[in-house]
C-alpha positions in Angstrom: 0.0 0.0 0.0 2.4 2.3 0.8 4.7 1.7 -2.3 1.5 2.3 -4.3 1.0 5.3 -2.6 4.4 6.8 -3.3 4.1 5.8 -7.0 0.5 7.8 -7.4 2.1 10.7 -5.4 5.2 10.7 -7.5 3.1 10.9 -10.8 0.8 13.3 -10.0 4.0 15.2 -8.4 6.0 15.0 -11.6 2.8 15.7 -14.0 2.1 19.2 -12.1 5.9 19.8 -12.0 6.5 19.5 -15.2 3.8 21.7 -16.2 5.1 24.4 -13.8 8.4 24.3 -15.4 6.8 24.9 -18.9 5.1 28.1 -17.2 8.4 28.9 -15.4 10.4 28.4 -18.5 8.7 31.2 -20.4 8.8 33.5 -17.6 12.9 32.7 -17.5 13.3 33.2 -20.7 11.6 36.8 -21.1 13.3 37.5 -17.9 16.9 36.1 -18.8 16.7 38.1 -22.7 14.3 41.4 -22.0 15.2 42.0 -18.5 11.5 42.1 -17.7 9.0 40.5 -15.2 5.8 39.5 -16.9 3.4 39.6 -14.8 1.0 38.8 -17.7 2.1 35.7 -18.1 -0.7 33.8 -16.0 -3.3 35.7 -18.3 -1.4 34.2 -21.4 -1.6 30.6 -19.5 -5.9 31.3 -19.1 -5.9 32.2 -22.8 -4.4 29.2 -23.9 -6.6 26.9 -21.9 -9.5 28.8 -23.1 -8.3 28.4 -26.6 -8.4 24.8 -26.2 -11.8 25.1 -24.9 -12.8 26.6 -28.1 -11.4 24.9 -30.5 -11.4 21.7 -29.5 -13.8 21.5 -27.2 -16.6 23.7 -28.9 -15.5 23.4 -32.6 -14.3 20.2 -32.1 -11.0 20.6 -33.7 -8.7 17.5 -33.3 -6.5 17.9 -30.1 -3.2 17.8 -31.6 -4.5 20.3 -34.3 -6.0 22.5 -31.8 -2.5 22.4 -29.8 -0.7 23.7 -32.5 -3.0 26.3 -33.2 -2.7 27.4 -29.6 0.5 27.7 -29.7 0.7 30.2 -33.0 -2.3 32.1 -31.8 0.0 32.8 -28.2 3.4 33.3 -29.9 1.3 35.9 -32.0 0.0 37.7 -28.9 3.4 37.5 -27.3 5.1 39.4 -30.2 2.2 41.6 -30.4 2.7 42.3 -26.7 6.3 43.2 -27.4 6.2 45.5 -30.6 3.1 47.5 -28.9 3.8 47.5 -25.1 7.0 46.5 -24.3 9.6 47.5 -26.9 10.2 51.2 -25.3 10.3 49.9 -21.5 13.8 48.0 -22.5 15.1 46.9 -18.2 12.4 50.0 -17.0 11.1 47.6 -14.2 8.7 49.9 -12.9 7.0 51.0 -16.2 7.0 47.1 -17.0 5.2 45.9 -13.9 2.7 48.7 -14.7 2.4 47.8 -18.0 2.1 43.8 -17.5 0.1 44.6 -14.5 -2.6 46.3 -16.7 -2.3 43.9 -19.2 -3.5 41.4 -17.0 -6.3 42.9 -15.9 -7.3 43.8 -19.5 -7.0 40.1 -20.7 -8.8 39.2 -17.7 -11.5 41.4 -18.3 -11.9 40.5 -22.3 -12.4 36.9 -21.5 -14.4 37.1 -18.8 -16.9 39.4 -21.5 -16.7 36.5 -24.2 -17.1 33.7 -22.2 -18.8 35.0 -18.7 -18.1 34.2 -15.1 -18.9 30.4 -14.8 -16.0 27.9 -15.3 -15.7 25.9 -18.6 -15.3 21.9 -19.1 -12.7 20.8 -21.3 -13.7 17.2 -22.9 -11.4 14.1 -22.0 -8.7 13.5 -24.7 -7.5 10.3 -23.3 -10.3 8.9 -21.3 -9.6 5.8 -19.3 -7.4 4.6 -16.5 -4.0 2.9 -16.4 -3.1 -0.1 -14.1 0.6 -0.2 -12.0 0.3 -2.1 -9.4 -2.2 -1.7 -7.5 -2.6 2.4 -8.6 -5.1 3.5 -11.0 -3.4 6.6 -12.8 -5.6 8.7 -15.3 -4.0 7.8 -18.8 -4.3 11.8 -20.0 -2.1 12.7 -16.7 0.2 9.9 -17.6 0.4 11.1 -21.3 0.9 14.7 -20.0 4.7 13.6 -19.0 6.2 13.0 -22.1 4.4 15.4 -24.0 6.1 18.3 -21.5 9.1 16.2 -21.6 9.1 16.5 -25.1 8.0 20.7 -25.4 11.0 21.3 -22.2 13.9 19.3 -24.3 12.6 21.2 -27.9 12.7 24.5 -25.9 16.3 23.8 -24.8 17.6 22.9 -28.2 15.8 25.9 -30.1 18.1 28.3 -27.2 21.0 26.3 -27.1 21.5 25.0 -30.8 19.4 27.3 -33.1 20.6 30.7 -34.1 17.5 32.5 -33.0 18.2 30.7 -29.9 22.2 31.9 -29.8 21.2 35.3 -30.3 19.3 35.5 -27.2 21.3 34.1 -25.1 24.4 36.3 -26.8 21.4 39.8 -25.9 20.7 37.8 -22.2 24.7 38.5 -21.7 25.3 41.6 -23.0 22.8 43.4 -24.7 24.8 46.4 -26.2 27.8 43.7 -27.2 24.9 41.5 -29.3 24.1 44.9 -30.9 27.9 45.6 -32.0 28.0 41.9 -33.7 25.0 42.3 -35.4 22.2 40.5 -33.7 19.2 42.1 -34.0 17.4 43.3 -30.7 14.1 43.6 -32.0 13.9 40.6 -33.7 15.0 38.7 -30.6 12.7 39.7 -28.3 9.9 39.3 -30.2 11.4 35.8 -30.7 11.5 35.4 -27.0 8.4 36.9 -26.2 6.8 34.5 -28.8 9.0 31.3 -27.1 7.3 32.4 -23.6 3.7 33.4 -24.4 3.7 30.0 -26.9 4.7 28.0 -23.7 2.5 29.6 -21.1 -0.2 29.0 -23.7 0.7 25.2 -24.0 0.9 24.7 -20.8 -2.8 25.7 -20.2 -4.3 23.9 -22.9 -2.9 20.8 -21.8 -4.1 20.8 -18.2 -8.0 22.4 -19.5 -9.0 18.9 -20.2 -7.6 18.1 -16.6 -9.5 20.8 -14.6 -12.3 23.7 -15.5 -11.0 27.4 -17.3 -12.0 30.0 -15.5 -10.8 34.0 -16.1 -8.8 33.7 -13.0 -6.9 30.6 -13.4 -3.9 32.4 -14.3 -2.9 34.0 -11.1 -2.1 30.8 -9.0 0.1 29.5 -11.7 2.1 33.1 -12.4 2.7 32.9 -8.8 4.1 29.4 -9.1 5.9 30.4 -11.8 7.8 33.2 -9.7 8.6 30.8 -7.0 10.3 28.1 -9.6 12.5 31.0 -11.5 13.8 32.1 -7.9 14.3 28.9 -6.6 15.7 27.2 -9.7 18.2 30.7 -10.4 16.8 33.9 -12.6 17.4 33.2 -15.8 18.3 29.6 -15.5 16.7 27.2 -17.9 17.6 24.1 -16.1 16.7 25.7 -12.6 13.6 26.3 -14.0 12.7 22.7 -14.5 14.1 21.0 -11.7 12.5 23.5 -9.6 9.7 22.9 -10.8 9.6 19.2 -10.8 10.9 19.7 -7.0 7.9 22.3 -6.6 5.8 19.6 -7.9 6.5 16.8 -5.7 6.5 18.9 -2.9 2.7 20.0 -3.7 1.7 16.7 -4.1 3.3 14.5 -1.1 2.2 17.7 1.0 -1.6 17.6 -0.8 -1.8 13.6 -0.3 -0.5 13.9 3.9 -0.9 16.7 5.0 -3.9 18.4 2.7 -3.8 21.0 0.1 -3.4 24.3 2.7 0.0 22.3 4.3 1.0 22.0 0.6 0.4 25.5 -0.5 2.6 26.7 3.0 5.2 24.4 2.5 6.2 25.7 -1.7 6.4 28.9 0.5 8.3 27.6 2.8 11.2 26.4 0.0 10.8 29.5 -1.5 11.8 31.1 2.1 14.6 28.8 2.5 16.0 29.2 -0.5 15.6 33.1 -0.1 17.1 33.1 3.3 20.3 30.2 2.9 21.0 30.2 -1.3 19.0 33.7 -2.3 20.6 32.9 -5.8 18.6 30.0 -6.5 20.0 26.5 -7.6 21.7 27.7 -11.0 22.0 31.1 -10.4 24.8 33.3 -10.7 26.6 34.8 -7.8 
């Protein structure tokens, strides 16, 4: 029994981790390049769950279509974000909070007038229940690991191998220096912006069919999000997944023992330790 137990804890843990990290990850990333905090970036999580509500749960696109489609529709809106909102603020973190702040509100507001109040059902992709031992998991959560698995180690290679993906990390460094060799600014920070409003958009349409959409789903995630990129090291790519997988776990061995308040303290809790005994995270910089 206990064994058992540990295994359905461990999935569930690394399921919502993993997820986390794909929020986290965009969040780094605009950080890391742009130098700013988005604090829109829950909103862009909501709109990618309720795009999945809409078209493939309303229109009844196919799921792996309808992911895809997600995905373009949120990197549009992330470079539409940059060119009208944030291309003047540059590191201004004050006009940016303000401005992402706002933002956030606004999105908030538009979806709540399209779709109302009331929360939203997402139909079953991958109904049906898998068998380990004696644990039943859900076969969608179980499917849900490699697909972010697979999103998390694309993400890595686009930075680390691509030449979009040298040029940010060439304007993360030294932004003026990029400039001198030629990389263009603009063009990589609409890139970024893109890379992390396409993830946070992901991300939520994979968990809709998981959980109801709501207008305000985004802020509990966005505050996950801010917790992983401290713990794991601002601007740290692989920080940002193990701290979320380690987020993960924590929430759901706290959830199963203890209950879901205990949980919710104790991420604080690692987020206080970390701040208080390694303030720059697990990968970050001195």
């Amino acid at each position: 029994m206990l064994s058992d137990q540990l295994l359905q804890m461990s999935v569930n843990g690394l399921m919502i981790g993993l997820v986390y990290a794909l929020i986290a990850l965009g969040l780094t990333l605009v950080f890391g390049v742009m130098r700013i905090v988005n604090f829109a970036h829950g909103e862009l999580y909501m709109l990618g769950a309720f795009a999945i509500y809409q078209i493939y749960g309303v229109w009844h696109v196919n799921f792996l279509v309808a992911l895809l489609i997600t995905a373009i529709l949120l990197g549009f809106a992330g470079v539409l974000i940059e060119k009208v909102l944030l291309s003047r603020l540059q590191t201004e973190f004050l006009a940016s909070f303000i401005v992402t702040l706002g933002l956030a509100s606004f999105l908030q507001a538009v979806v709540l007038l399209i779709f109302g109040l009331a929360e939203q059902g997402v139909p079953a992709v991958l109904p049906g229940v898998v068998r380990i031992g004696g644990v039943s998991l859900s076969l969608e959560r179980l499917v849900l690991i490699p697909v972010s698995l697979v999103l998390i180690a694309g993400t890595m290679l686009f930075v680390h191998r691509s030449r979009a993906g040298r040029a940010m990390r060439a304007v993360s460094m030294d932004q003026d220096a990029a400039a001198l060799y030629g990389v263009d600014i603009g063009r990589t920070r609409a890139i970024c912006m893109a890379l992390g409003a396409g993830l946070a958009g992901v991300a939520g349409a994979l968990v809709a069919p998981l959980f109801t959409v709501n207008p305000h789903m985004g802020g509990e995630p966005l505050l996950k999000g801010f917790i992983i990129i401290v713990v794991g090291g601002m601007g740290s790519i692989h920080g940002a997944l193990l701290a979320g997988i380690l987020l993960g776990l924590v929430e759901a061995f706290g959830t199963t023992l203890w209950g879901a308040p205990a949980a919710y303290i104790a991420s604080f809790l690692v987020l206080i330790g970390f701040l208080l005994f390694r303030p720059n995270g697990l990968f970050g910089k001195a």
